[in-house]
N, CA, C and O atoms as a GROMACS GRO file, in nm:
protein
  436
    1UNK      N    1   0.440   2.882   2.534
    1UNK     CA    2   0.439   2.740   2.507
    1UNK      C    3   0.564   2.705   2.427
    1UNK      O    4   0.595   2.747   2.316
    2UNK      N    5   0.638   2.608   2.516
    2UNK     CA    6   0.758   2.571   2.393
    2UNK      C    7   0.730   2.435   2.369
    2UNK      O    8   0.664   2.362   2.442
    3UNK      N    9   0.792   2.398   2.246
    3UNK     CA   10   0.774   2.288   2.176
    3UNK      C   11   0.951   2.209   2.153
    3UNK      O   12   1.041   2.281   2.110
    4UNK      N   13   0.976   2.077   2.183
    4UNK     CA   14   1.076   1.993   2.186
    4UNK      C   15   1.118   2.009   2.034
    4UNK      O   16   1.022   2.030   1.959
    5UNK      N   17   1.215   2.005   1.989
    5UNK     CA   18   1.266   1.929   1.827
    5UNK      C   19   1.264   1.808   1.829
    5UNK      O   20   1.286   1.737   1.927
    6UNK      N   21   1.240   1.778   1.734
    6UNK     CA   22   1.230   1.584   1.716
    6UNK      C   23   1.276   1.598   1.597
    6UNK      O   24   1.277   1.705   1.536
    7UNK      N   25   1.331   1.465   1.546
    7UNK     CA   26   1.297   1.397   1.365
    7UNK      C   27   1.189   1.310   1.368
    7UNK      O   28   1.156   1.229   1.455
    8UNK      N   29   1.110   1.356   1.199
    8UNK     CA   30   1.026   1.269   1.259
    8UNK      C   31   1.052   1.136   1.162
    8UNK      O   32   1.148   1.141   1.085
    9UNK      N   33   0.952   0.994   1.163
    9UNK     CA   34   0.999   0.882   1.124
    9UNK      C   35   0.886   0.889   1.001
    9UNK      O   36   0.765   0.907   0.996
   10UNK      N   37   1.022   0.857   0.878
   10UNK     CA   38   0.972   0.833   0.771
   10UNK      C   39   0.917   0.620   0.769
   10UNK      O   40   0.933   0.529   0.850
   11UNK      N   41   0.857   0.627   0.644
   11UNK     CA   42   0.790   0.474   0.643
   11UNK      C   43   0.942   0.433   0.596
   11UNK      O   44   0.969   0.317   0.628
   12UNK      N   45   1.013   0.479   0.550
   12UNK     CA   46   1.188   0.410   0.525
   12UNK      C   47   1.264   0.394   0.663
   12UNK      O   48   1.356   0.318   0.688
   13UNK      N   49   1.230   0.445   0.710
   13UNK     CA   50   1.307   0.434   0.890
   13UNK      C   51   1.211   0.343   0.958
   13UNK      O   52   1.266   0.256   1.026
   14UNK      N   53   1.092   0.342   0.957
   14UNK     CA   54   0.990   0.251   1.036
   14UNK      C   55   1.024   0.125   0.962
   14UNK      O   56   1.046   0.026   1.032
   15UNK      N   57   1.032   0.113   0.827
   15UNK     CA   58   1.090  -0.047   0.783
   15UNK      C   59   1.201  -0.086   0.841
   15UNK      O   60   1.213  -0.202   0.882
   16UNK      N   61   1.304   0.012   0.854
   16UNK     CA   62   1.454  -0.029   0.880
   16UNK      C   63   1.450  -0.088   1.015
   16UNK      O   64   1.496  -0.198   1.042
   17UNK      N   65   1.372   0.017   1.128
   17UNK     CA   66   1.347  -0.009   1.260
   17UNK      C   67   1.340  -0.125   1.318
   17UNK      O   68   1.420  -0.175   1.398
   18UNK      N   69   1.173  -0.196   1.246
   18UNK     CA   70   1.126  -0.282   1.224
   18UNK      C   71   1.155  -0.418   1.157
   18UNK      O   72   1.084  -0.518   1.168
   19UNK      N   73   1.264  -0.409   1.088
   19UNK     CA   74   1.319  -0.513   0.973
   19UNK      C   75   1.240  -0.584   0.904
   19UNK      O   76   1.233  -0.706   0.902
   20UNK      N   77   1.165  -0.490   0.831
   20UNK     CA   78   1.052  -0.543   0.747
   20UNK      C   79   1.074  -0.467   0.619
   20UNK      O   80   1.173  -0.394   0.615
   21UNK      N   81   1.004  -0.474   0.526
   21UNK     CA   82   0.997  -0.420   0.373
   21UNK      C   83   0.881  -0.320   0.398
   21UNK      O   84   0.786  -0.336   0.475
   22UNK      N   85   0.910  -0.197   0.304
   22UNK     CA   86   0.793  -0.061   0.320
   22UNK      C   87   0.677  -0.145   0.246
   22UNK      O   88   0.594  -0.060   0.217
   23UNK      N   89   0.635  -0.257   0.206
   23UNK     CA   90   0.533  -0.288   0.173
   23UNK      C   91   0.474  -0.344   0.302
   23UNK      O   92   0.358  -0.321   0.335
   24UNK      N   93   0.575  -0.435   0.390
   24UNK     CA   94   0.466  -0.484   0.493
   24UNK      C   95   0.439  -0.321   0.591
   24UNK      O   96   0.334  -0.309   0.653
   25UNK      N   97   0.495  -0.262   0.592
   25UNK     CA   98   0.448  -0.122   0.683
   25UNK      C   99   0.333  -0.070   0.645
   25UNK      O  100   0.241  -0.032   0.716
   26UNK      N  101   0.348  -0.069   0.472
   26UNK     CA  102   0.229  -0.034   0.416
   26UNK      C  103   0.082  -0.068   0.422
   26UNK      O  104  -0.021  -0.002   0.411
   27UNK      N  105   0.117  -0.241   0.452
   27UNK     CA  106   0.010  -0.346   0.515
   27UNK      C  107  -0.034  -0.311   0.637
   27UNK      O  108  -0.154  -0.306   0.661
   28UNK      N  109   0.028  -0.292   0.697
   28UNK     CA  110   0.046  -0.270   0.853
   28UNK      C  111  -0.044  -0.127   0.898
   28UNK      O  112  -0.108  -0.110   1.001
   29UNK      N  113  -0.021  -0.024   0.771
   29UNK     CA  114  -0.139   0.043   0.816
   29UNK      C  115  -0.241   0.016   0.763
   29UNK      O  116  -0.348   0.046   0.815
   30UNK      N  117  -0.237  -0.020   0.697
   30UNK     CA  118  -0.405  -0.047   0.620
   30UNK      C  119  -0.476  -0.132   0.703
   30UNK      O  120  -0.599  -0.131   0.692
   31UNK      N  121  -0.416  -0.215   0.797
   31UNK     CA  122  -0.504  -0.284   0.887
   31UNK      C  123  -0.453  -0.280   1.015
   31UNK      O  124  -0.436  -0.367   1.100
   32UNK      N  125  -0.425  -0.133   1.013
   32UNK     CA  126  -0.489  -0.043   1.187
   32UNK      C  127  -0.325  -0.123   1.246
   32UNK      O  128  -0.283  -0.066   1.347
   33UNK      N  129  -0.260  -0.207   1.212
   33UNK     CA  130  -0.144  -0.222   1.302
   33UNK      C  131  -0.089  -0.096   1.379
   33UNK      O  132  -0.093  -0.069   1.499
   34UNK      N  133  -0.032  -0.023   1.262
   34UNK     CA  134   0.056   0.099   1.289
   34UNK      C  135  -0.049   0.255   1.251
   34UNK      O  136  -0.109   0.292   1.151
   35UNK      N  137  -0.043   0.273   1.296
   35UNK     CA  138  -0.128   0.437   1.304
   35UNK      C  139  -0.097   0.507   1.148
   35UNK      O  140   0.000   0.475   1.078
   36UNK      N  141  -0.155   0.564   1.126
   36UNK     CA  142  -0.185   0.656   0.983
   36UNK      C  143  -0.073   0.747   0.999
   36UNK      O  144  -0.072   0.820   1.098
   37UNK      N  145   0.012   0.751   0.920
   37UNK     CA  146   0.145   0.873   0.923
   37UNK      C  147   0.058   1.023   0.876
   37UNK      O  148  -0.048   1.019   0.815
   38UNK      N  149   0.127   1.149   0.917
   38UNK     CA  150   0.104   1.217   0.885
   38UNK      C  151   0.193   1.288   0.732
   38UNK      O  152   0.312   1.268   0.709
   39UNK      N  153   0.094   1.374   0.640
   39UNK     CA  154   0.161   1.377   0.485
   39UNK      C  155   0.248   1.551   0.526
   39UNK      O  156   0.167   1.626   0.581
   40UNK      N  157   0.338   1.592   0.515
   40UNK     CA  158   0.381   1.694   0.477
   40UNK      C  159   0.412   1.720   0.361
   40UNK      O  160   0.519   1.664   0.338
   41UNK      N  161   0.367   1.786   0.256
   41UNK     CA  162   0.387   1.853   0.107
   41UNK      C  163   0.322   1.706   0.083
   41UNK      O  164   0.278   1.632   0.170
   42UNK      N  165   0.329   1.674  -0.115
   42UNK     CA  166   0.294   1.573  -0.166
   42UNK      C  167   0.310   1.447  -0.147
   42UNK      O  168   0.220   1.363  -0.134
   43UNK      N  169   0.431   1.430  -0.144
   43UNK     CA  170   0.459   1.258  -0.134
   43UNK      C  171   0.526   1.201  -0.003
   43UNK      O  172   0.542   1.081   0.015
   44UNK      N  173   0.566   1.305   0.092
   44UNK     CA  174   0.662   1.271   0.230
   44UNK      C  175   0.500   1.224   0.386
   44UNK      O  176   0.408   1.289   0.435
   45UNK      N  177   0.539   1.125   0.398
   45UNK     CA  178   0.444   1.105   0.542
   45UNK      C  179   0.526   1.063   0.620
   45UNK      O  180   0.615   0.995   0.569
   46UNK      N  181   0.534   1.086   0.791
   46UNK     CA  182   0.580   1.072   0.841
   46UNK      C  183   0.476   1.071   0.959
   46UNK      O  184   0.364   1.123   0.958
   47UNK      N  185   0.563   0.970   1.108
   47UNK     CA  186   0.504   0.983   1.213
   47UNK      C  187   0.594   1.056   1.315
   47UNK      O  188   0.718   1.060   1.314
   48UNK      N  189   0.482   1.130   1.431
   48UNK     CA  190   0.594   1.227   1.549
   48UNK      C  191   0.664   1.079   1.614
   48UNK      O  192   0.600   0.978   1.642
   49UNK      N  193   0.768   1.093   1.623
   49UNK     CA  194   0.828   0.969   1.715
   49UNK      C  195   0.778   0.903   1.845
   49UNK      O  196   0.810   0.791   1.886
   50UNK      N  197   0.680   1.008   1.915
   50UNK     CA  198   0.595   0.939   2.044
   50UNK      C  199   0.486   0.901   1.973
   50UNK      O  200   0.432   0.799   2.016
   51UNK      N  201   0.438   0.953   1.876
   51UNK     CA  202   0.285   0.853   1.853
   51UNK      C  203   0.371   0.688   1.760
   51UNK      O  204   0.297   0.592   1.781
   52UNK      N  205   0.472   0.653   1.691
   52UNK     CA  206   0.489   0.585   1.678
   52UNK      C  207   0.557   0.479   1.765
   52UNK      O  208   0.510   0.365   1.757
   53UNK      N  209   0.672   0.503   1.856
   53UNK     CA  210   0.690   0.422   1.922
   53UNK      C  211   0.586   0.381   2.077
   53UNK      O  212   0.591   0.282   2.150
   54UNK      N  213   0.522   0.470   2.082
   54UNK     CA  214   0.398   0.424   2.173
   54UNK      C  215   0.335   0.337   2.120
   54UNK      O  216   0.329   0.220   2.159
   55UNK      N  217   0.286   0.378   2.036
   55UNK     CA  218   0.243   0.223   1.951
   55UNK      C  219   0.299   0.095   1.935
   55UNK      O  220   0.233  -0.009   1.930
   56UNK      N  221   0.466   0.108   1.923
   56UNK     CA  222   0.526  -0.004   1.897
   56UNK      C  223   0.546  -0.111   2.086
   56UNK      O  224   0.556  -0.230   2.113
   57UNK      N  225   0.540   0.032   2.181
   57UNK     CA  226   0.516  -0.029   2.274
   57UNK      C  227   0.404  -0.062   2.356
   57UNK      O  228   0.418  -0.124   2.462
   58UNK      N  229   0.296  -0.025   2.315
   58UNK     CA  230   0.162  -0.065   2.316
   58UNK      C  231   0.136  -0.217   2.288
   58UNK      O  232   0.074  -0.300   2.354
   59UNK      N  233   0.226  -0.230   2.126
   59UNK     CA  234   0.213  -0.373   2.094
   59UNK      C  235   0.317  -0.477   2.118
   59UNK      O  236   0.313  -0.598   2.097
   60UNK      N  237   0.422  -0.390   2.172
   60UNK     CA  238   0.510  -0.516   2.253
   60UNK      C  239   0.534  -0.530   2.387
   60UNK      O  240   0.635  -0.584   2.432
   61UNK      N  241   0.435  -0.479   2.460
   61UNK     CA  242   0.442  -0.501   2.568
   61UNK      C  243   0.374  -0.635   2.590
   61UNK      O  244   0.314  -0.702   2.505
   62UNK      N  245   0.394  -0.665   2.728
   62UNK     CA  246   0.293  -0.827   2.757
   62UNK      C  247   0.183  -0.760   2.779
   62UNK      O  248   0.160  -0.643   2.810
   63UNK      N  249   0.080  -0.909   2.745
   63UNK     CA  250  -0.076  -0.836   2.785
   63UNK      C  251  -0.109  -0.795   2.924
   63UNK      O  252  -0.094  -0.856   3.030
   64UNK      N  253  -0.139  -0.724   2.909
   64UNK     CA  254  -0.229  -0.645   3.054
   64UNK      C  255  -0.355  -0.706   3.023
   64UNK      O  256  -0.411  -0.736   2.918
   65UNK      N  257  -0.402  -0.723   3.227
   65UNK     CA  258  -0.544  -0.776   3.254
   65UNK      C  259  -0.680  -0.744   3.206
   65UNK      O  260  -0.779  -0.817   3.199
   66UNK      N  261  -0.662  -0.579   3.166
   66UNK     CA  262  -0.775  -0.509   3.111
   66UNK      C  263  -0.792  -0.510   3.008
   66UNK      O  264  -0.719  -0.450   2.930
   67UNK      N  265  -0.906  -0.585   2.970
   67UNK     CA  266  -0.966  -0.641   2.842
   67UNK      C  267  -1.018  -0.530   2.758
   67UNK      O  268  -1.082  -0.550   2.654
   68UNK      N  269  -0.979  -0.373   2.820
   68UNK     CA  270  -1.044  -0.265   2.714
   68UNK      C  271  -0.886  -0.191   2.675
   68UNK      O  272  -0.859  -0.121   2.577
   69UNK      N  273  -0.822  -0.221   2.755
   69UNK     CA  274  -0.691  -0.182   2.668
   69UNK      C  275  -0.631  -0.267   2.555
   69UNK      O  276  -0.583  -0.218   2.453
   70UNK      N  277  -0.638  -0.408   2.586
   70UNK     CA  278  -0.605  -0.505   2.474
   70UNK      C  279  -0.730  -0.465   2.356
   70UNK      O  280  -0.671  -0.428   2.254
   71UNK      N  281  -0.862  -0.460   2.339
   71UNK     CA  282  -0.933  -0.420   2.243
   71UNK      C  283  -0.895  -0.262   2.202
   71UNK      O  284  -0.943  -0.215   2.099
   72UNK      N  285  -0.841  -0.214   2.254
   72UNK     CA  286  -0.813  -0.097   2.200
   72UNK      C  287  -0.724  -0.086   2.089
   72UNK      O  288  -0.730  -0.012   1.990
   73UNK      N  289  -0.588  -0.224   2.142
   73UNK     CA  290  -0.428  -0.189   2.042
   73UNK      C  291  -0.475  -0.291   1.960
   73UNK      O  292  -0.428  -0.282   1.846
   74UNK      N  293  -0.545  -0.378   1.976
   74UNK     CA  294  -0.575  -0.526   1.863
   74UNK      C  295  -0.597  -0.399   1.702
   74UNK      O  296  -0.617  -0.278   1.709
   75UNK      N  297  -0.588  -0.457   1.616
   75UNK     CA  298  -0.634  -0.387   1.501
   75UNK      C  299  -0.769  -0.455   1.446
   75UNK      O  300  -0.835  -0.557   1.461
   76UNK      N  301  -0.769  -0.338   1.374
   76UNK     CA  302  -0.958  -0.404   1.382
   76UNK      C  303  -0.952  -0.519   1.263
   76UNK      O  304  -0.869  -0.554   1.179
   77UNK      N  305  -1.079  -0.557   1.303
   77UNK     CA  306  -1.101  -0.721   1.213
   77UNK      C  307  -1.150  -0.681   1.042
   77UNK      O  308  -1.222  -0.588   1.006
   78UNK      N  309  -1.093  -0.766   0.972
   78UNK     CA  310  -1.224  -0.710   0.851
   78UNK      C  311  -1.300  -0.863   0.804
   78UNK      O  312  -1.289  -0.986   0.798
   79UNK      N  313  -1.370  -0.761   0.779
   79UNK     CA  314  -1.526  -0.907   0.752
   79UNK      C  315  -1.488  -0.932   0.657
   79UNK      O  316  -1.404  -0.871   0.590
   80UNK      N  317  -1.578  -1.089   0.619
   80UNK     CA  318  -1.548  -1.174   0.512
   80UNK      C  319  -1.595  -1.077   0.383
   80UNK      O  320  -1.533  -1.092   0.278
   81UNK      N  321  -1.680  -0.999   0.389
   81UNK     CA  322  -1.680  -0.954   0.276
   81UNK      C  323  -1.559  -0.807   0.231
   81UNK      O  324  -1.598  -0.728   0.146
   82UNK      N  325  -1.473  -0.795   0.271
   82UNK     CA  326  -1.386  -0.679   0.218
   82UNK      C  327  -1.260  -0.775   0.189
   82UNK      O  328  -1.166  -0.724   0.129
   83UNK      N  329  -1.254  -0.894   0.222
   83UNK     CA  330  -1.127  -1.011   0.138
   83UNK      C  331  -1.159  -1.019   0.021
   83UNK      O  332  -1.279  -1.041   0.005
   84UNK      N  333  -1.082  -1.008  -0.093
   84UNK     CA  334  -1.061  -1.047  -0.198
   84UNK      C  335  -1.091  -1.230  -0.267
   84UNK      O  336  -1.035  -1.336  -0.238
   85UNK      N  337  -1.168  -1.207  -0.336
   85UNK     CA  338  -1.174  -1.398  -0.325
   85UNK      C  339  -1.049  -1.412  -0.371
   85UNK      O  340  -0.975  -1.317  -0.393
   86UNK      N  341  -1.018  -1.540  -0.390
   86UNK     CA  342  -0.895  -1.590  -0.415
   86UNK      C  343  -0.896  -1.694  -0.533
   86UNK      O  344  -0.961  -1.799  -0.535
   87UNK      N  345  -0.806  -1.641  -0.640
   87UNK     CA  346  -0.810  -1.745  -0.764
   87UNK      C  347  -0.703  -1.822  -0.750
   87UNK      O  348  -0.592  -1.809  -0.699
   88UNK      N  349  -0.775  -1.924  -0.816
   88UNK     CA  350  -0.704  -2.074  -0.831
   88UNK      C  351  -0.596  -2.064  -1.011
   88UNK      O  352  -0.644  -2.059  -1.124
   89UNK      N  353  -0.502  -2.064  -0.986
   89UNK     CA  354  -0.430  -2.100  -1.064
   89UNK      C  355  -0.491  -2.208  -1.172
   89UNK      O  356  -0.579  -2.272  -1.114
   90UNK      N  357  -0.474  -2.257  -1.328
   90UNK     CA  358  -0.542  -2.359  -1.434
   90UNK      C  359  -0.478  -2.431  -1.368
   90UNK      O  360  -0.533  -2.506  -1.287
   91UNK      N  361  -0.331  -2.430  -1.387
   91UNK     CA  362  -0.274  -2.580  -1.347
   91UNK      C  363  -0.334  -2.626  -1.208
   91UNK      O  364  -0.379  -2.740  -1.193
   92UNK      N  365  -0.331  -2.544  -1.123
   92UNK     CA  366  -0.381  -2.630  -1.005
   92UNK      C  367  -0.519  -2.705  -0.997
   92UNK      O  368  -0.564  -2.814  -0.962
   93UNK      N  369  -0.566  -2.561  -1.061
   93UNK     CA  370  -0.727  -2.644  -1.110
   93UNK      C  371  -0.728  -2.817  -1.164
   93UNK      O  372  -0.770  -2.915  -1.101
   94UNK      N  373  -0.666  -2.812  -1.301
   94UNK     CA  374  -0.661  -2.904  -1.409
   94UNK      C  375  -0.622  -3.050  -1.264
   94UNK      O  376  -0.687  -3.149  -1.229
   95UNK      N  377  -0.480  -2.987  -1.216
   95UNK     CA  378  -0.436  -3.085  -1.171
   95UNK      C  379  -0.541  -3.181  -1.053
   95UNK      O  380  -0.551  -3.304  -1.045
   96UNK      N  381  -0.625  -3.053  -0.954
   96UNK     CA  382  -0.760  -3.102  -0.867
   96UNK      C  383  -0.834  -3.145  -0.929
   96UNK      O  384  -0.902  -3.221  -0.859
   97UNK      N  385  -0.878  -3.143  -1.062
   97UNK     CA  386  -0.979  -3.233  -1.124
   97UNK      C  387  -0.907  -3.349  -1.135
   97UNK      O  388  -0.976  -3.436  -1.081
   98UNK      N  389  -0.803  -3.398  -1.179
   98UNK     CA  390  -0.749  -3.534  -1.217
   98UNK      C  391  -0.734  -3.608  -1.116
   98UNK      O  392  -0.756  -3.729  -1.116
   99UNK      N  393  -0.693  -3.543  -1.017
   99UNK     CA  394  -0.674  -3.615  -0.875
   99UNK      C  395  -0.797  -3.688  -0.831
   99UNK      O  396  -0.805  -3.804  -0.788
  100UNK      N  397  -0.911  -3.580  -0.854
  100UNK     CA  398  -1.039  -3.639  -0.830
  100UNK      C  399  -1.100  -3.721  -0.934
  100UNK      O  400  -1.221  -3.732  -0.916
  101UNK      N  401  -1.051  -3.789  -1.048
  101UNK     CA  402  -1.064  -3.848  -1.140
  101UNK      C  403  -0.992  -3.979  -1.086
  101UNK      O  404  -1.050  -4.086  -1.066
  102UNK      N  405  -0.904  -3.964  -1.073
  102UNK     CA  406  -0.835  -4.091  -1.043
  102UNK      C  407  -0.872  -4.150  -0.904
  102UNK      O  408  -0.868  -4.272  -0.885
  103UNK      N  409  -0.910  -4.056  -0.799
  103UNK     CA  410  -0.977  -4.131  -0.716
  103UNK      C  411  -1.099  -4.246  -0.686
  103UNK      O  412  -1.120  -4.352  -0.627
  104UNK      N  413  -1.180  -4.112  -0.796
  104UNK     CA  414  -1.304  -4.184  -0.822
  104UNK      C  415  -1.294  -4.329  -0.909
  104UNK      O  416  -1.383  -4.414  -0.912
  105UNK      N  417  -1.159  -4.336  -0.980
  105UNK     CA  418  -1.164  -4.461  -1.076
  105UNK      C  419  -1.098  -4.547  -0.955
  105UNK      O  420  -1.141  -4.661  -0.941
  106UNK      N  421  -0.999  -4.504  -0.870
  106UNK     CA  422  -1.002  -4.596  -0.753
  106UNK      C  423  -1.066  -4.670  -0.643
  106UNK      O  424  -1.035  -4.766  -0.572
  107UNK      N  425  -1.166  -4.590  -0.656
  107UNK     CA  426  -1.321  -4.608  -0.558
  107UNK      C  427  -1.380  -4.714  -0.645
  107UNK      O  428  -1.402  -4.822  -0.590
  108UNK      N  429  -1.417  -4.698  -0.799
  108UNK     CA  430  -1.512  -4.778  -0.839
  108UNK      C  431  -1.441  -4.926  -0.841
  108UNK      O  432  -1.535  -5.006  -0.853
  109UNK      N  433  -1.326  -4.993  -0.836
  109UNK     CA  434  -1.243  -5.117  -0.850
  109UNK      C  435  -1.251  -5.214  -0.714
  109UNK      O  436  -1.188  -5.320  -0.710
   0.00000   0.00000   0.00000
């Protein structure tokens, strides 16, 4: 059995690739976009270059008719409950109460 040489693609080359920041890549796997890199030693992950650009052409290709290949590359959904609620800033707060203050004093005239 012989085996090809490759390099493989660090998340610094998949940003560059991509022209994005290693944080959106980072995003990108966490919600199934881009496939899980593999870790060699402690801190290095990397992907083999066919499982990543298959992927990249998986997702840039046009859609195909078969509705089980498009559910396959979609990334999966996450339910309302694994979102983070979302805080409101005071000032914005302060400022939505006054707005609604002054409306209401516009309503009553």
């Amino acid at each position: 059995m012989s085996t090809q040489p490759f390099t493989p693609i660090t998340r610094e080359q998949a940003a560059q690739i991509l022209s994005v920041s290693i944080a959106t890549i980072d995003n990108w796997i966490v919600k199934g976009i881009l496939p899980k890199p593999k870790g060699i030693g402690e801190r290095l992950v990397y992907w083999h270059p066919d499982t990543f650009y298959s992927r990249l052409h998986a997702l840039l290709q046009p859609e195909v008719a078969q509705g089980s290949e498009k559910a396959a590359l979609s990334p999966p959904q996450q339910s309302m409950e694994t979102k983070r609620p979302t805080r409101k800033n005071d000032a914005v707060d302060r400022s939505e109460r006054g707005d609604a203050a002054r409306l209401a004093r516009l309503n009553q005239k």
